[in-house]
matplotlib code that plots the C-alpha trace (Angstrom):
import matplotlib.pyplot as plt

x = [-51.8, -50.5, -49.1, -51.3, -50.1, -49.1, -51.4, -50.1, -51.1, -53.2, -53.6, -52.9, -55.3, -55.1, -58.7, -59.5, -58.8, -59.9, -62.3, -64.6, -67.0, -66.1, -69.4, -69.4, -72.2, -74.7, -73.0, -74.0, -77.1, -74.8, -71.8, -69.9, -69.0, -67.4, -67.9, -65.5, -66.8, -63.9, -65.0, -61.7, -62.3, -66.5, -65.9, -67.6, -65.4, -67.3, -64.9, -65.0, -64.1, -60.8, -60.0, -60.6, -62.0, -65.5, -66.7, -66.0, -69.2, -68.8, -71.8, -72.4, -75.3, -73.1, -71.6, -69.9, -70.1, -69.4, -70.8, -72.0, -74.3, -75.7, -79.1, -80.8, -84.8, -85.6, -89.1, -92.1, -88.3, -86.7, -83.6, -82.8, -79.5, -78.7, -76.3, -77.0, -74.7, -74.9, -73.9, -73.2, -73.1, -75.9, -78.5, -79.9, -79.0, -78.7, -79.5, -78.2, -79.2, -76.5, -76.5, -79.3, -79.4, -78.5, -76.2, -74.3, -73.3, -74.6, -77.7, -79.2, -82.1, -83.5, -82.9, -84.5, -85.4, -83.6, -82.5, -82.3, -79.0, -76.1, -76.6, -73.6, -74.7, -77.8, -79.0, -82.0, -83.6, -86.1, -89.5, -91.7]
y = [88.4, 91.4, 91.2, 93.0, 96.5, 96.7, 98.3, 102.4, 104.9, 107.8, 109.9, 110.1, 112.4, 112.7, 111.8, 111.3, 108.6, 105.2, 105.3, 102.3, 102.5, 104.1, 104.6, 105.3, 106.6, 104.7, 104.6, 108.1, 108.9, 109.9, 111.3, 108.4, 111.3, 109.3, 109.2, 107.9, 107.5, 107.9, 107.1, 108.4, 111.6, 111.7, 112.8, 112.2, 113.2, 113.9, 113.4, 114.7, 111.1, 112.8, 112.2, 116.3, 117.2, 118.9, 118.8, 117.4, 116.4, 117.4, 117.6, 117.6, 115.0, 112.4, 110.5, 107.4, 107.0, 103.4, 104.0, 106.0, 105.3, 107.8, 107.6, 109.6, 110.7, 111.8, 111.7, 114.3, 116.3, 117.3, 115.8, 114.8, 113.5, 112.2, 110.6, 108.5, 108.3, 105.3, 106.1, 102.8, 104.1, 106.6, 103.7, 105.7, 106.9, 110.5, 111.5, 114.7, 116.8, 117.2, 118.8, 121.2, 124.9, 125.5, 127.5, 124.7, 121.9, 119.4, 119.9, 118.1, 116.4, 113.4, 111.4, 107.5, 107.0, 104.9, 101.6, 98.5, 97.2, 99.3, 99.5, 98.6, 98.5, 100.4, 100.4, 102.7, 102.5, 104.3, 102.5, 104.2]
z = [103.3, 105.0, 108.4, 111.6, 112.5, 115.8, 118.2, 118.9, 121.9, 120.3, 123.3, 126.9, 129.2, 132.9, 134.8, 138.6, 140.5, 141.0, 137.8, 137.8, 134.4, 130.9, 129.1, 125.2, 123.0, 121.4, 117.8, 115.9, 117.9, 121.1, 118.9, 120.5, 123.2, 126.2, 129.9, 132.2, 136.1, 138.8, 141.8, 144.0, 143.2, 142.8, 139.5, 136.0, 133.0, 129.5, 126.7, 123.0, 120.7, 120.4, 124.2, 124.9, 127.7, 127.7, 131.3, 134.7, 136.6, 140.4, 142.4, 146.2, 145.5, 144.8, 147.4, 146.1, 142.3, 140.7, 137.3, 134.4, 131.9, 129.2, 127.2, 124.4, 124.4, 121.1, 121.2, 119.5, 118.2, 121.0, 121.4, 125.4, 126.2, 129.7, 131.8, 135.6, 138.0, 139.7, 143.6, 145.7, 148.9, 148.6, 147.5, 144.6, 140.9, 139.8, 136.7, 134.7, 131.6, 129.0, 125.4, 125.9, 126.3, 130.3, 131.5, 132.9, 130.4, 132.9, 135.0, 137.9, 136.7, 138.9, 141.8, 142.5, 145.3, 148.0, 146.3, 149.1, 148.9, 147.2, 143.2, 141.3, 137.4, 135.5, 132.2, 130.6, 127.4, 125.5, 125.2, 122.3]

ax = plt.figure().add_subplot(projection="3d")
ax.plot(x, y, z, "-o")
ax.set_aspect("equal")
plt.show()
């Protein structure tokens, strides 16, 4: 047999602080675009597969951000792609509108309602 290559760096790219969750697509439905959550700074960072950049999620609405999940709604053709911020010590999750044809490449979508306790994790799915 042939011996294991070594694992190499591909890319280094400066993020916020403290980040908490890294959220990947859902094989080639999402693109495999990647979201990394850093709660330090109340930031989201979307990332390209390629580790570039495409947008920095800042919002006034989020108070303490522990995780990111994304999810797809591809239902009667239109394509919906979202992502929810999970926010710990604001009791609720945020969700945002990515991919679609706004001005902004993220807009403000939803809010739940107050959560009892202080939500940590979250996970959505489509239900046909």
């Amino acid at each position: 047999g042939t011996a294991a290559t070594p694992p190499a760096l591909y890319k280094s790219i400066v993020i916020g602080k403290n980040p908490t969750s890294i959220e990947n697509g859902n094989g080639t439905v999402y693109k495999n675009d990647i979201f990394i959550n850093c709660r330090g700074d109340k930031s989201i960072y979307a990332l390209q597969p390629s580790g570039d950049v495409n947008y920095v999620l800042r919002d006034s609405r989020i108070e303490d951000p522990v995780m990111v999940e994304n999810s797809y709604n591809g239902r009667r053709g239109v394509n919906r792609y979202f992502i929810h911020v999970v926010d710990f010590a604001g009791k609720k999750v945020l969700t945002y509108v990515y991919k679609q044809d706004f001005q902004r490449p993220m807009t403000f979508g939803a809010a739940s309602e107050i959560i009892p306790g202080h939500p940590f994790a979250y996970q959505q799915d489509e239900v046909p």
